[in-house]
DRENLUMGU-901973 format. One record per residue: residue number from 1; x, y, z of N, C-alpha, C in turn; chain. Coordinates in steps of 0.02 Angstrom, whole numbers, plus 50000, padded with zeros to 5 digits. Each point is the difference from the previous one (the first is absolute). Layout:
<recs>
   num     n.x     n.y     n.z    ca.x    ca.y    ca.z     c.x     c.y     c.z   cadena
   NUM       X       Y       Z       X       Y       Z       X       Y       Z        A
...
</recs>
This chain:
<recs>
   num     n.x     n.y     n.z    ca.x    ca.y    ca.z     c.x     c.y     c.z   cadena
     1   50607   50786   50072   49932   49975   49993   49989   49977   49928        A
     2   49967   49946   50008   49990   49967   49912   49932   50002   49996        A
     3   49970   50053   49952   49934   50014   49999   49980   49962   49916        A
     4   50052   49983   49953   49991   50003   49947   50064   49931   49974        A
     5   49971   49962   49951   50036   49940   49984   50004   50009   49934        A
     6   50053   49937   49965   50027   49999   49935   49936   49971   49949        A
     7   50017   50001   49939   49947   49977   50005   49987   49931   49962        A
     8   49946   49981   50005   50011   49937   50006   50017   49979   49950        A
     9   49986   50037   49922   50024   49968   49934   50066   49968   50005        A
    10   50041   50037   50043   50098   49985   49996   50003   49924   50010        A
    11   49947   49967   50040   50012   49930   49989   50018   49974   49949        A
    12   50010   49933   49988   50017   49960   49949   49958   50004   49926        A
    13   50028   50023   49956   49963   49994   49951   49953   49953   49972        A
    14   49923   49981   49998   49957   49958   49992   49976   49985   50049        A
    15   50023   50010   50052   49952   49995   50084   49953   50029   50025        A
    16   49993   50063   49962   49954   50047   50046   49965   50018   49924        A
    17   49927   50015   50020   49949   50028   49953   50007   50071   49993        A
    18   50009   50009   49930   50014   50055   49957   49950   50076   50007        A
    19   49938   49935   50054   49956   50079   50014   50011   50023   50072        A
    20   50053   49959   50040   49985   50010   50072   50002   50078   50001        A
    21   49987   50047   50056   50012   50079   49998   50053   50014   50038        A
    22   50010   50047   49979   50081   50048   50029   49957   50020   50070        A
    23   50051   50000   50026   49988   50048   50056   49955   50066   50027        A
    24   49992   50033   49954   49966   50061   49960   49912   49979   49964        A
    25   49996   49931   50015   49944   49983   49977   49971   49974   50061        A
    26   50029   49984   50048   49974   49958   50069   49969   50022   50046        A
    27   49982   49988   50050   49998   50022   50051   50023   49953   50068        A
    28   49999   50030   50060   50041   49948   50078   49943   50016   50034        A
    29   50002   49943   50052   49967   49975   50040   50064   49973   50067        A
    30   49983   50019   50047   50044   49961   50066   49949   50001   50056        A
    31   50066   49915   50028   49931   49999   50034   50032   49935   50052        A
    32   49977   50022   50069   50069   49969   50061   49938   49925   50014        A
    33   50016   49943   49995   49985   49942   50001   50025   49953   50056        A
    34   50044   50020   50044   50044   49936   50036   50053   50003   49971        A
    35   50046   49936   49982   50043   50014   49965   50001   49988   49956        A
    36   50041   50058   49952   49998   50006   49938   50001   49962   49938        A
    37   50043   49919   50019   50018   49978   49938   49920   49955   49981        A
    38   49961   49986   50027   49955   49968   49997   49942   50055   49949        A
    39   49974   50064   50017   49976   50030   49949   50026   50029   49932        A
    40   50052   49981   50006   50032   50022   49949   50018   49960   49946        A
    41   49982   49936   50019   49991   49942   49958   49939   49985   49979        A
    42   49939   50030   50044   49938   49977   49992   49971   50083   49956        A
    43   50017   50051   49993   49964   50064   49976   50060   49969   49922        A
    44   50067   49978   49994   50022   49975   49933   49968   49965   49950        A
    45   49959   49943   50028   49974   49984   49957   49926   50010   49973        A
    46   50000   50047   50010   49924   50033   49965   50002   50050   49973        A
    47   49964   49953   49906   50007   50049   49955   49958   50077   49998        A
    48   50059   50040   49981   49999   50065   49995   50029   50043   50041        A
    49   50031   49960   50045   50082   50021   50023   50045   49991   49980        A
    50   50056   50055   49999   50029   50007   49954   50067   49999   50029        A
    51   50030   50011   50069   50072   49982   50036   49964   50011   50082        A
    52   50028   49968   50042   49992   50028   50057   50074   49998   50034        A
    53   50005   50018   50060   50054   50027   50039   49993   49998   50080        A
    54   50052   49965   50043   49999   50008   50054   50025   50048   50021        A
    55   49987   50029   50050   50047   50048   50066   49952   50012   50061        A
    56   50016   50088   50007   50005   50007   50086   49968   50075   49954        A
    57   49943   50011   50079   49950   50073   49986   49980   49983   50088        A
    58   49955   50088   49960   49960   50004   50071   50025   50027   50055        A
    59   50075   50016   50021   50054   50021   50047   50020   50060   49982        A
    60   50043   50021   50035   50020   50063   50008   50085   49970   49990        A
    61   50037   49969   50005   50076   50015   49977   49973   49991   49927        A
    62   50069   50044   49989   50019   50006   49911   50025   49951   49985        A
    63   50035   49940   50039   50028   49970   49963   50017   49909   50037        A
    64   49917   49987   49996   50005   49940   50024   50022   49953   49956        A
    65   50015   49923   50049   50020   49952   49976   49980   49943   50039        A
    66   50010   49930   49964   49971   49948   50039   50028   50009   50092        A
    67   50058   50011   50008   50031   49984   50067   49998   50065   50015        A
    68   50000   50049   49996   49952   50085   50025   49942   50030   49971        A
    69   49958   49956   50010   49934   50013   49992   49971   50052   50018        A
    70   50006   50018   50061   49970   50040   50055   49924   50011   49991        A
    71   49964   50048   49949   49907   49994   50049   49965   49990   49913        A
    72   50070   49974   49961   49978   49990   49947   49951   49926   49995        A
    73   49971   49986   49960   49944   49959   49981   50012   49960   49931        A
    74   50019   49918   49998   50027   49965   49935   49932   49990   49946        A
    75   49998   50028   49932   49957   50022   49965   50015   49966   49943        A
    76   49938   49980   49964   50003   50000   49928   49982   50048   49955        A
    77   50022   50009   49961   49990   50076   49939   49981   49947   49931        A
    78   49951   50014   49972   49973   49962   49942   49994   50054   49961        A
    79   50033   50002   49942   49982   50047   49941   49940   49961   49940        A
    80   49954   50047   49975   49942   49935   49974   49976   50050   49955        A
    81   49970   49975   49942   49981   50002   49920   49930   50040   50019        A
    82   49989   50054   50016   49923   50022   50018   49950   49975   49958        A
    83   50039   49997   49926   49940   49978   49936   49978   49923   50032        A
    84   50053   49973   50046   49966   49919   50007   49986   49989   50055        A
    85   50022   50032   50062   49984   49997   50053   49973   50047   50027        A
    86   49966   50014   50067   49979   50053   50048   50035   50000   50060        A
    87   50015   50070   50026   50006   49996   50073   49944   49968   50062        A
    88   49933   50005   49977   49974   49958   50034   49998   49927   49988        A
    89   50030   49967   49929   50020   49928   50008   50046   49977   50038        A
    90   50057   50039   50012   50051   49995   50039   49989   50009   50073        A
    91   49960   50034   50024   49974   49990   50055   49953   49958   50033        A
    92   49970   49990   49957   49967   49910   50027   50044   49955   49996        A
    93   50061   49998   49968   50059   49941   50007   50045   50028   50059        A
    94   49994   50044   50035   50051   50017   50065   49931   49980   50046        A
    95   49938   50018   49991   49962   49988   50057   49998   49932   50024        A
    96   49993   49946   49954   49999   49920   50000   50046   49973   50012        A
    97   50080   50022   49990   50043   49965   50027   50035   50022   50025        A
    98   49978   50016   50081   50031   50007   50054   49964   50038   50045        A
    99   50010   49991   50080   49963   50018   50058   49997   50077   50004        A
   100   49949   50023   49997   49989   50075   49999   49961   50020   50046        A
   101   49975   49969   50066   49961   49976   50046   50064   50009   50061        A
   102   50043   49987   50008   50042   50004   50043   50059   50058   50004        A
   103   50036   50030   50045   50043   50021   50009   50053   49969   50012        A
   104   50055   49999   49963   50075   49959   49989   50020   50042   50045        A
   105   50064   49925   50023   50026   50040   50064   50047   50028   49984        A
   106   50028   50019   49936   50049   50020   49969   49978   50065   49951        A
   107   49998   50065   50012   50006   50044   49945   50037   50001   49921        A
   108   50053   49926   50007   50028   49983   49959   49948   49956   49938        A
   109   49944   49964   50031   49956   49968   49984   49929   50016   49990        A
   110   49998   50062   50008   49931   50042   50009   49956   49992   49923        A
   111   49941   49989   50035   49938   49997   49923   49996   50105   49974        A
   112   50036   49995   49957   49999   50090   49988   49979   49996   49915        A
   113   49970   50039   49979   49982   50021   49924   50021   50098   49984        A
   114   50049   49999   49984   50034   50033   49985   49996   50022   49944        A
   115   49955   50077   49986   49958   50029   49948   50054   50027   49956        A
   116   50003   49994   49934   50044   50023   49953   49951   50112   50006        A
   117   49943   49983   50011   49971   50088   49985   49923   49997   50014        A
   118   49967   50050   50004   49940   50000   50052   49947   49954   49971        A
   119   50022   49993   49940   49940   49943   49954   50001   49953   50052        A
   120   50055   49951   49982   50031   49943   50050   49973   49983   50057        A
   121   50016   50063   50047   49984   50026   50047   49911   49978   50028        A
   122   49967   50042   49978   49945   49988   49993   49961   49927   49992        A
   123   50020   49959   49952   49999   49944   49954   50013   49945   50051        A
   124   50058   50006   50051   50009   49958   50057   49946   50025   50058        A
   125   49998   50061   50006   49962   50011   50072   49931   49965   49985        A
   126   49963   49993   49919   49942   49984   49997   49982   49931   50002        A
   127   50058   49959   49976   50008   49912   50016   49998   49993   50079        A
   128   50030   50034   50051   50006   49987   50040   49942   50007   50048        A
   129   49954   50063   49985   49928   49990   50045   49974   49958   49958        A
   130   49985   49980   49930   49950   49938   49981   50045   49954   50043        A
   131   50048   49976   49996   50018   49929   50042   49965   49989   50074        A
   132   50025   50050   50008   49981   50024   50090   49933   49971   50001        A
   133   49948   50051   49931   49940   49992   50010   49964   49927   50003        A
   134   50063   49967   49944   49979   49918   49985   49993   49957   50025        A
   135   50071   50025   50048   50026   49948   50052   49979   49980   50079        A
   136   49984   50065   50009   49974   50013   50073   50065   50016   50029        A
   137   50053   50001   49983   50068   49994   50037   50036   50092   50001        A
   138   50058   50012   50024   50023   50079   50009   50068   49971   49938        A
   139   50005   50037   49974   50096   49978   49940   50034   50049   50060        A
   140   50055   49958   49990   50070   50038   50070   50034   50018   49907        A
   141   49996   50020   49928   50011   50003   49960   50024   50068   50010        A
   142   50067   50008   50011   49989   50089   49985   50034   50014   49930        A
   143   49951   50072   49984   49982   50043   49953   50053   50042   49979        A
   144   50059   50029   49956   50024   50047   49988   50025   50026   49955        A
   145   50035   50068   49993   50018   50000   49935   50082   49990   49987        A
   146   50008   49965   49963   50082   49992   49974   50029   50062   49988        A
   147   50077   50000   50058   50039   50062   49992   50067   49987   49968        A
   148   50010   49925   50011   50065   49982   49970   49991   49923   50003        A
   149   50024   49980   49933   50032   49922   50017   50075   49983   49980        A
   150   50026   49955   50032   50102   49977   49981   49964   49934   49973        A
   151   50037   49979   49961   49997   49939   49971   50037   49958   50065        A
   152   49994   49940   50021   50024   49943   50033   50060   49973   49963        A
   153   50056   49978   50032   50048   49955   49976   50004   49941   49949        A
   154   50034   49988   49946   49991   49974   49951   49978   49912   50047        A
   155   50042   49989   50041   49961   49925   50014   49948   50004   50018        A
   156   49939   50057   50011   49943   49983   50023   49948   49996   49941        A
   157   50037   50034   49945   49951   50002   49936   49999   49946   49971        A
   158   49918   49966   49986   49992   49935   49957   50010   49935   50036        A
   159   49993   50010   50084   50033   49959   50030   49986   49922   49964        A
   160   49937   50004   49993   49972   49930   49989   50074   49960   49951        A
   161   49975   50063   49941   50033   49960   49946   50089   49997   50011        A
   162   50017   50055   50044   50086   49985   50022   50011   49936   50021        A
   163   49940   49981   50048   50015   49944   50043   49981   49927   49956        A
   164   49985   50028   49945   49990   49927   49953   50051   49960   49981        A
   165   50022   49956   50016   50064   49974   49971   50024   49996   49933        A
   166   50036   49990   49985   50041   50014   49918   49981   50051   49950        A
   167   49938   50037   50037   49954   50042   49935   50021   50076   50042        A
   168   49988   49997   50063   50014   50074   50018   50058   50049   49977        A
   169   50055   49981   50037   50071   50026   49972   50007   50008   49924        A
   170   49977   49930   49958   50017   50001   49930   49975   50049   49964        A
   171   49916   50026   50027   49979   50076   49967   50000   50054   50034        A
   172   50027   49982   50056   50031   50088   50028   50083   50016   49965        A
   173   50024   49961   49967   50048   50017   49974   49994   50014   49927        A
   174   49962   49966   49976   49973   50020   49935   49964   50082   49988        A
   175   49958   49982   50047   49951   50070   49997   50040   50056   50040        A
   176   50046   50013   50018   50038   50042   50047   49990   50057   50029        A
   177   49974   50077   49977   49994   50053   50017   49912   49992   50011        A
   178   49983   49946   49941   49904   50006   50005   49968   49943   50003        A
   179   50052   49946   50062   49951   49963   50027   49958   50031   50037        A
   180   50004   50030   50075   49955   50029   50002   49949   50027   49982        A
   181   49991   50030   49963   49951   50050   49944   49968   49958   49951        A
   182   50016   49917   49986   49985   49998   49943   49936   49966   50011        A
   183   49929   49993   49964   49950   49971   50002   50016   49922   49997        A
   184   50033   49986   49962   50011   49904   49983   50028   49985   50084        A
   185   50038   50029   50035   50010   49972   50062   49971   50013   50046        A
   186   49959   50055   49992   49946   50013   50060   49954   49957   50002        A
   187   49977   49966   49919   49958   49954   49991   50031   49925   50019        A
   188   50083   49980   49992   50010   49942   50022   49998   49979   50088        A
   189   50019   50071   50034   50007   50008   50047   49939   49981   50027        A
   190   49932   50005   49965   49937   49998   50033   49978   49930   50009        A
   191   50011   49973   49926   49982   49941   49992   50061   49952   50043        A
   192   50053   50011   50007   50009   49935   50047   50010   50003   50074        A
   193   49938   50054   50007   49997   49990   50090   49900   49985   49983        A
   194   49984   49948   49942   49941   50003   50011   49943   50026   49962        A
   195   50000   50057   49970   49960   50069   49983   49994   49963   49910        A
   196   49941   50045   50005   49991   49987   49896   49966   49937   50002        A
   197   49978   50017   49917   49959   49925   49990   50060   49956   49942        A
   198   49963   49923   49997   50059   49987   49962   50018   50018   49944        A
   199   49940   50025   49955   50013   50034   49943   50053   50031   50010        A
   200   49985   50059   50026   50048   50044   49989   50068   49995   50004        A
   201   50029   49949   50067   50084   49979   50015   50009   49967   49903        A
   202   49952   49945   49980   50037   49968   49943   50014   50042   49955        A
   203   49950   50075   49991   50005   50037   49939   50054   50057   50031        A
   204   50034   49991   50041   50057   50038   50032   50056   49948   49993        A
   205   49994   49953   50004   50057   49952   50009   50056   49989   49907        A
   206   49955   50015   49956   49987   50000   49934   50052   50037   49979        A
   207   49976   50069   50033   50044   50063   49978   50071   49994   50014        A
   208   50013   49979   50077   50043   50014   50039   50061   49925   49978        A
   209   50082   50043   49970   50021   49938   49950   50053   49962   50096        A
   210   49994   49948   50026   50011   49980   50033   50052   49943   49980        A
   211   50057   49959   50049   50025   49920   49999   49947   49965   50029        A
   212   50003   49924   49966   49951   49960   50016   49996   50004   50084        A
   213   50031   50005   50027   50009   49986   50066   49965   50072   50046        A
   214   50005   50055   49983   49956   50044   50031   49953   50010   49994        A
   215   49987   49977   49917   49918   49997   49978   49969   49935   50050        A
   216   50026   49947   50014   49984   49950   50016   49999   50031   50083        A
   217   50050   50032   50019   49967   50015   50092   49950   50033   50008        A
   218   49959   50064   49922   49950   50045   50008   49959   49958   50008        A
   219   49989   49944   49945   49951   49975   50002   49968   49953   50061        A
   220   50074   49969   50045   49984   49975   50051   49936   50044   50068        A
   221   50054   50076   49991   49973   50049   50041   49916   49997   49986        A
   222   50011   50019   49936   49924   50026   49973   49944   49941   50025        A
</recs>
């Protein structure tokens, strides 16, 4: 089980901000969307997150995987800056993007919010009767508390930005043990499926020392 990541400083020297927080300063959030690679690009690029992470929760084997899943549930885990964000900001960004109104016919795909501890806990059950109350509608959203999460297979992490041409591979090999983990790719990852304003991609693009040619596909993306 991977409850805990590298951290993100190990990136490339000059890439990552000198104040991001350790691990020990953060806090997680998970939270089952459909499938995974799509929130995990969209909870990346918003500042005061600090790495996020795909896998598998919610089930009972110890030791799922994409192709033995079994009653596990594909999740995003967002670790986030409390000084800059809230758990209830993060939950108005899982409520808005994506159907929480329906039951998936897949437990693999289930709308689940998956409480890090009874705060959490609480914090979701109370979004969910105001919605109810807002909406007129029932949330098929279920409620629980996180007993375990596995991290997902390295091709599912960052999909967006893996699947970017000439830029993906070039900084998963660069960044190696903390692509995953690292904020600069959670944030590129976000921005080129869409996410962010433009400010922010150019004052990211700045940092990040690129060949003309990958800088030139971000910018296509972006």
């Amino acid at each position: 089980m991977d409850h805990s990541s590298a951290d993100a400083r190990t990136a490339p020297a000059g890439e990552q901000d000198a104040k991001t927080p350790t691990t020990d300063e953060t806090r997680t959030a998970t939270f089952g969307m459909g499938c995974f690679w799509g929130p995990d690009a969209r909870f990346g690029a918003i500042k005061g997150v600090v790495r996020t992470r795909v896998g598998y929760a919610g089930g009972t084997s110890p030791t799922p995987s994409y192709h033995s899943l079994g009653d596990h549930t594909e999740v995003v885990q967002v670790e986030y800056d409390p000084d800059t964000l809230g758990y209830d900001d993060l939950l108005e960004v899982f409520w808005t993007n994506h159907d929480w109104g329906s039951t998936a016919t897949k437990r693999q795909y289930r709308s689940v919010v998956l409480a890090a501890d009874d705060d959490q806990l609480a914090t979701a059950e109370r979004h969910r009767d105001e919605l109810e109350e807002r909406t007129g509608r029932s949330v098929a959203t279920d409620l629980e508390r996180l007993e375990a999460f596995t991290r997902a297979e390295d091709y599912h992490q960052k999909y967006e930005l893996r699947s970017t041409p000439v830029v993906g591979d070039e900084l998963a090999t660069r960044y190696g043990d903390a692509f995953v983990d690292s904020t600069v790719v959670a944030r590129l990852n976000g921005f080129v499926a869409g996410h962010g304003e433009p400010s922010q991609r150019a004052a990211l693009l700045e940092r990040v020392e690129l060949e003309p040619t990958q800088r030139s596909e971000l910018q296509r993306r972006f």
